[in-house]
N, C-alpha and C positions, 0 to 999 in steps of 0.2 A: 363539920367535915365537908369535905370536897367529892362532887360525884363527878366519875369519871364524863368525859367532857363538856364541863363546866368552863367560863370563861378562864378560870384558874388554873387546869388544868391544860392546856396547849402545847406544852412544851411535848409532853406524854404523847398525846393523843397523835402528834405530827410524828416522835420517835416509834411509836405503831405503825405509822402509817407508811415509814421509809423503809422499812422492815420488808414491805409487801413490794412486789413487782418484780419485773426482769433483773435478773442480776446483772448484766451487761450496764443497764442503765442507772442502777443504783450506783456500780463501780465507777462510771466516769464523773455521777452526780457529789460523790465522796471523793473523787480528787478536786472538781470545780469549787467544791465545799473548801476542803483545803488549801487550796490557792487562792480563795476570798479571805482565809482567816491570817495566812502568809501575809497579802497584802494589808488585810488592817494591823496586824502587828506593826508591821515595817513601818508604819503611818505614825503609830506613837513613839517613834525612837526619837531621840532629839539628837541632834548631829552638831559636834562643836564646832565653833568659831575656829578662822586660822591661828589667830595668837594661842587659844584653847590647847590646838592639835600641837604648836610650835613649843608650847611648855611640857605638854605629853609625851613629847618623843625625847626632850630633853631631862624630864626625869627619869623615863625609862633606861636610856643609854646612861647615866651616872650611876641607877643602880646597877646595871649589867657588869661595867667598868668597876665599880665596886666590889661584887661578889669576884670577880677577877680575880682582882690585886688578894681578897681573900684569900683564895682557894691556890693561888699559885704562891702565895706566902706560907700558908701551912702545908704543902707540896714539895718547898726547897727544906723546913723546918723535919717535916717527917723524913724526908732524903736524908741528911743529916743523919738524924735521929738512927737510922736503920744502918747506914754505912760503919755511924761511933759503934753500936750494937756486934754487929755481925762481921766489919772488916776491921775491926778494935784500932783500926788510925784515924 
């Protein structure tokens, strides 16, 4: 078992210790906090190549243009459908 501050324990003994103080200063130390965690995130993104990005945007516009022609096919199909239905010509 681990006693409270033991080398293994740290993490703890620091989350006690930010707990105590001005709260002014603890507030802007938990945004500064936040804006280090922002920036190392953003550090491990990997950001594609331009051929990468030129094949991405061209899949994406084939699916868009895709679902399209779907939705405006079963669109003129339902139209149809509702006019034989309800104005029987």
């Amino acid at each position: 078992m681990t006693e409270l501050g033991s080398p293994r324990d740290t993490g703890r003994t620091k989350k006690v210790a930010a707990k105590s103080g001005n709260p002014v200063s603890r507030f802007f130390a938990s945004i500064g906090l936040f804006i280090r965690q922002i920036l190392d995130e953003l550090r491990k993104v990997v950001r594609p190549t331009g051929s990468e990005l030129l094949n991405y945007t061209v899949v994406v516009i084939l699916f868009v243009v895709a679902i399209m022609g779907i939705v405006a096919g079963l669109d003129v199909v339902l139209q149809r459908l509702v006019l034989w239905v309800f104005a029987g010509s």
